[in-house]
N, C-alpha and C positions, 0 to 999 in steps of 0.2 A: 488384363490390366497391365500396364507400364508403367513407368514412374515419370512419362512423358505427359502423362493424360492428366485430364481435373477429374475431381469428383463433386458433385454435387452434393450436397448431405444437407437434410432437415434436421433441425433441431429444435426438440420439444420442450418445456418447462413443466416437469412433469408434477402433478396434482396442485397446480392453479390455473383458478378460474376468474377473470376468461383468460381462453388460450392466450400463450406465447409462443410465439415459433417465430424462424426464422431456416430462411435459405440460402446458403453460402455455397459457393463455388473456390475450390482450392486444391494447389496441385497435388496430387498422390504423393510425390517425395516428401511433401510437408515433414518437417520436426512438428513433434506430441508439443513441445514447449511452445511454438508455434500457434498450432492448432490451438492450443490454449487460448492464447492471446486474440485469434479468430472468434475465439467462440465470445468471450470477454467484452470486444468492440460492438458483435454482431448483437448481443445481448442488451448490453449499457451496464453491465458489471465496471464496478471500481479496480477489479484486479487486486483487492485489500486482502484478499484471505488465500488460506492455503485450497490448490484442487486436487483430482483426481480424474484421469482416463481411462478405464476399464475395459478390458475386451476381454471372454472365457474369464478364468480363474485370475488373471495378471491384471494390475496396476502401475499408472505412470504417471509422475505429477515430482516433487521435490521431496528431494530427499534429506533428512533430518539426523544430524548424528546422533541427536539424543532418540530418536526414533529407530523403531523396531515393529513398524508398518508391512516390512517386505514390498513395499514399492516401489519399482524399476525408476531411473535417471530420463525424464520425459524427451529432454536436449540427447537422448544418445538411440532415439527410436522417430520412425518414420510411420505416416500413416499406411501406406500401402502394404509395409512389411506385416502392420500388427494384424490388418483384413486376414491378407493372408494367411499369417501364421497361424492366426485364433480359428480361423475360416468363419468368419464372421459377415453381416453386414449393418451391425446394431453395435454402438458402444456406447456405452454409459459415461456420463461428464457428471462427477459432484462439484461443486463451490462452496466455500466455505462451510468447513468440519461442523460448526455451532448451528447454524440456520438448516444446513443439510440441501440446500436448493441441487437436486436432480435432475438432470437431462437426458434425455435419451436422444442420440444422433444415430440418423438411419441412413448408410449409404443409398440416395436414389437412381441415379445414375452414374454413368463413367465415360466421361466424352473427351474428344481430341480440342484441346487447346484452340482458341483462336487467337490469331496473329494479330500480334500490335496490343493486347488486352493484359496488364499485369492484374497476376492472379497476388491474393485472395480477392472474392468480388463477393458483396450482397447482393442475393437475387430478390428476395422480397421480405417483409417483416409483419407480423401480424400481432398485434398487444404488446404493451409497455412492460418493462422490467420492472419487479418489483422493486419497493427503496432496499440498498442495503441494510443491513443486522434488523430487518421488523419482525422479525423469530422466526423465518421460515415462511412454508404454505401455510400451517397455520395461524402463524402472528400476520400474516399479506392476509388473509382472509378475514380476520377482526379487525384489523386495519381497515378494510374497503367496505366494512359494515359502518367504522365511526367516520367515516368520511363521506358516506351518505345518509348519516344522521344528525342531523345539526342540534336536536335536542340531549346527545349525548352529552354527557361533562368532561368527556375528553376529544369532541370533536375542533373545541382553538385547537388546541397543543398539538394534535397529530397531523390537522391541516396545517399549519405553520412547517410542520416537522418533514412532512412529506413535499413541499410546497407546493403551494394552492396557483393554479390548479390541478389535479393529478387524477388525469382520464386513463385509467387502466384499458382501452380499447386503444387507444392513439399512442402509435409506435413513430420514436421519429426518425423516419424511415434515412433521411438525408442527411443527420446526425448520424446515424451509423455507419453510410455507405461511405461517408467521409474519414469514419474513424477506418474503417477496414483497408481504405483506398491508402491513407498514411502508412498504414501497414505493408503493403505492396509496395510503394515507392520507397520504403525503407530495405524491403528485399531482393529490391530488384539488383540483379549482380550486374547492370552495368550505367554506368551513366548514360546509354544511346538506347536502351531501354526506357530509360525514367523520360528522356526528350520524346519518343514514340507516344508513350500512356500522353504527354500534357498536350500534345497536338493533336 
């Protein structure tokens, strides 16, 4: 591995049903803070809440004076380093502390860059993100029970709430590859870069 190469990594939504995944491609030298923000777009996360990056024993995400978490500065660490150092190829992504939504990101492979392509990229996407603050896997999970029960007394309110319609299989694939793609053209270090990607 170099910090020249991409890495592919899957990303799981861990205990909802049905699946959520997603496959992102992004460079090894990635910032954790970064990667965040990948994971975020790839997702359809609002970015409203505090996260967390785990690999082995260590955590990276923001850091809180009033906090006494022990979690490392996400902007001052790299993906490639933390593989490495942890010897890892599994890390754990939480999003918001309250809801607790888990991910598990699995390095799949590690490939040489292609020319003319800014990285980050989505490779494919599979089930919709749940709504934000709906209590977790288990409040998404009574959620998609009153949302397929119309005789429920709270299926207006949560249809309304979640807006109708909300196919938890249908991921919108071209929403996110647009939000990721902004994200690339905002890191691309050169403007002869960013003319490359739009041609």
């Amino acid at each position: 591995m170099t910090a020249n190469q991409i890495a592919r990594l899957k990303i799981t939504l861990v205990a909802v049903k049905p699946a959520v995944r997603r496959r992102v491609e992004v460079p090894l030298s990635i910032r954790l803070d970064r990667l965040h923000l990948v994971f975020q777009a790839a997702m359809g996360w609002s970015n409203s809440h505090l996260y967390e990056i785990r690999a082995g024993g260590t955590g990276w995400g923001v850091r809180l004076a009033h906090s006494d978490f022990g979690v490392q500065e996400a902007d001052r660490a790299r993906l490639i380093d933390v593989l490495e150092d942890a010897g890892t190829k599994t890390l754990k992504y939480l999003y918001d502390f309250g809801d607790s939504w888990e991910h598990t990101v699995k390095l799949e492979r590690v490939l040489d860059a292609v020319p003319g392509v800014l990285y980050p990229i989505l490779i494919d996407a599979q089930g919709r993100c749940p709504p934000e603050d709906c209590g977790g896997p288990w409040g998404y999970a009574d959620l998609l029970e009153v949302l397929a029960n119309p005789d429920d007394p709270r299926h207006s309110e949560l249809t309304e709430w979640a807006g109708a319609p909300f196919d938890p299989n249908a991921a919108p694939n071209a929403e996110h590859a647009k939000a990721i793609e902004a994200l690339a053209k905002r890191w691309a270090k050169t403007p002869a870069a960013r003319l490359k990607k739009a041609t």
